[in-house]
NUROTI-423168 format. One record per residue (C-alpha): residue in one letter; x negated, y negated, z negated. Coordinates in steps of 0.05 Angstrom, whole numbers, padded with zeros to 5 digits, always signed. Example, Ala and Ser with C-alpha at 12.3 -4.5 7.8 and 13.67 -1.06 7.14 Angstrom:
2
A-00246+00090-00156
S-00273+00021-00143
***
This chain:
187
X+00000+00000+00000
X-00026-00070+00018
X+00011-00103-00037
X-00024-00108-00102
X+00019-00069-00171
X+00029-00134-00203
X+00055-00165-00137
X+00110-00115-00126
X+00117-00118-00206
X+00133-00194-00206
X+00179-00178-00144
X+00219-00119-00181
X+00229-00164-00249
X+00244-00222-00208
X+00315-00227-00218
X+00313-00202-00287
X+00262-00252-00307
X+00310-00302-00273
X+00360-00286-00306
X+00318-00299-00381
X+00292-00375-00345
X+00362-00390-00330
X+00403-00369-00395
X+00348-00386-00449
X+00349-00464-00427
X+00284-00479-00472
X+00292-00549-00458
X+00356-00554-00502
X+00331-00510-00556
X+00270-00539-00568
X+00299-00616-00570
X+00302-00613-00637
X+00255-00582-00693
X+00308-00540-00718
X+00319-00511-00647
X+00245-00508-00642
X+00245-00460-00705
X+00293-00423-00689
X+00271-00409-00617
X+00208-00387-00648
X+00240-00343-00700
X+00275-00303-00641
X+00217-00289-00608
X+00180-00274-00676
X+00239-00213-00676
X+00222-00197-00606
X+00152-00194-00611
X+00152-00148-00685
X+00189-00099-00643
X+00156-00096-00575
X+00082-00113-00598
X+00071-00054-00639
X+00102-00007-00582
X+00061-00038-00531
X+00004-00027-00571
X+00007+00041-00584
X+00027+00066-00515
X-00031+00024-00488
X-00074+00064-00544
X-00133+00006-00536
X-00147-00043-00581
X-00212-00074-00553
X-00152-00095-00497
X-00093-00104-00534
X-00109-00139-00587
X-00131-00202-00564
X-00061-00209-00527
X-00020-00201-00597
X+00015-00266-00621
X+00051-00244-00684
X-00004-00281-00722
X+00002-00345-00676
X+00087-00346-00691
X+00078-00336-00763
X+00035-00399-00767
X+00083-00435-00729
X+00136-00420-00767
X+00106-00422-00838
X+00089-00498-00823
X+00161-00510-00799
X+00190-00484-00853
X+00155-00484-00920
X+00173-00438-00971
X+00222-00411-00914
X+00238-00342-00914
X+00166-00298-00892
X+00169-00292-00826
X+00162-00214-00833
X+00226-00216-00861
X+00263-00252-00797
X+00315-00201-00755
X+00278-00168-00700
X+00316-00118-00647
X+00307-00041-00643
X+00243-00025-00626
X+00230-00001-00558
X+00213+00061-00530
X+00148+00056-00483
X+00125+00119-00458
X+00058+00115-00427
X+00010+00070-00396
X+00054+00045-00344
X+00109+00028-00388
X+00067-00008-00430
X+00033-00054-00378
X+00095-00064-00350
X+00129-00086-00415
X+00068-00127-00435
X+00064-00162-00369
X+00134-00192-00388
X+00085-00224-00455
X+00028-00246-00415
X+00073-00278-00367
X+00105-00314-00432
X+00040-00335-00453
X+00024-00369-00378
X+00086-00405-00374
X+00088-00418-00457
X+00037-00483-00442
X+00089-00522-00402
X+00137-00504-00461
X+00082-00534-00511
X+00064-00590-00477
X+00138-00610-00475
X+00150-00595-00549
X+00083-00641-00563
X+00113-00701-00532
X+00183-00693-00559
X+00154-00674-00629
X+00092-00717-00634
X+00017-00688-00648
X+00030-00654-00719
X+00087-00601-00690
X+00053-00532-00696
X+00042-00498-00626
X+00000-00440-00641
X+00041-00392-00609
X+00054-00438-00549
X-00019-00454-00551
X-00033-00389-00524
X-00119-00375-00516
X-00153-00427-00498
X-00204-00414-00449
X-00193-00342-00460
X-00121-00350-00428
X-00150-00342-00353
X-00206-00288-00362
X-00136-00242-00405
X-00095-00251-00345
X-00146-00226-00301
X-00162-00164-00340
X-00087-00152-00347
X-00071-00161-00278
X-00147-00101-00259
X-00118-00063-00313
X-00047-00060-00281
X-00072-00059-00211
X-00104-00002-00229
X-00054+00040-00250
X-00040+00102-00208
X+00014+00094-00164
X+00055+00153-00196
X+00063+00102-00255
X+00091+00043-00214
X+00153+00064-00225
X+00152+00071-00308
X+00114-00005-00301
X+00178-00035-00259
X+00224-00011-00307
X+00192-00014-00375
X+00186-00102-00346
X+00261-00101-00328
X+00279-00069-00387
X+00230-00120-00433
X+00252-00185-00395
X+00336-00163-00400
X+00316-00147-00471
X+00280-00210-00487
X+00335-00250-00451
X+00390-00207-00497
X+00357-00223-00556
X+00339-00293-00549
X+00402-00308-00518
X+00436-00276-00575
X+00404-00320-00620
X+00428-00388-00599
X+00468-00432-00636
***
């Protein structure tokens, strides 16, 4: 095949991931600091469940862990809310079921793509909220953001073609499930 995994990933998630841009309207939610939080407290939930999955079907931690952003979200929301509930203690969904290395890259690619398109979000939430609003999580790695992607993207490129399939489904499943949940959580 001439197209790349991730190319024909991005095109079989396309209308899921759709669907998440067009329900979630981050704009709205973040216009205040209260929406803020509680945007970040859904995907908290969302991340506790699908991290941990991800993780352990990918079965690598030299190239996982870097990409986990529990740690980044609990910051964030410990400085919103002080003496707010632990963040560990915030309503996640069920957690999924990833089985195998397609599944997982295909699931995670739904998180990497987050953490792309998370520094228009931040930006956005720094000018409405001033310097001082914590953006850890929308932060995402600094330098390192670039060199991730491009070891995600080998890594799933690199997949054998006989796991394509469990990739394309495991990121339509974790994009309507990340729309479902955040969606869910608006108020």
């Amino acid at each position: 095949m001439s197209d790349s995994l991730h190319a024909r990933l991005r095109e079989a998630t396309g209308t899921a991931h759709a669907a998440l841009e067009r329900d979630l309207d981050w704009e709205a939610r973040v216009a205040t600091l209260a929406g803020y939080r509680d945007l970040l407290s859904r995907l908290r939930g969302f991340h506790a469940a699908y991290e941990p999955a991800i993780g352990a079907a990918i079965a690598d931690a030299p190239f996982f862990d870097p990409r986990r952003r529990l740690a980044a979200l609990d910051a964030d929301l410990r400085a919103l809310a002080p003496g707010g509930a632990a963040p560990d203690a915030l309503p996640a969904p069920a957690a999924p079921r990833i089985a195998g290395p397609g599944a997982a890259l295909g699931a995670l690619y739904v998180l990497e793509g987050s953490t792309l398109g998370g520094a228009v979000i931040g930006r956005h939430v720094a000018q409405l909220h001033g310097a001082g609003v914590p953006l850890a999580y929308y932060a995402g790695r600094g330098r390192a953001t670039g060199p991730l992607w491009r070891a995600f993207r080998e890594r799933l490129d690199g997949l054998p073609e006989a796991q394509a399939a469990a990739a394309f489904a495991a990121g339509i499943a974790a994009f309507e499930a990340m729309r479902a949940w955040l969606v869910s959580g608006m108020g």
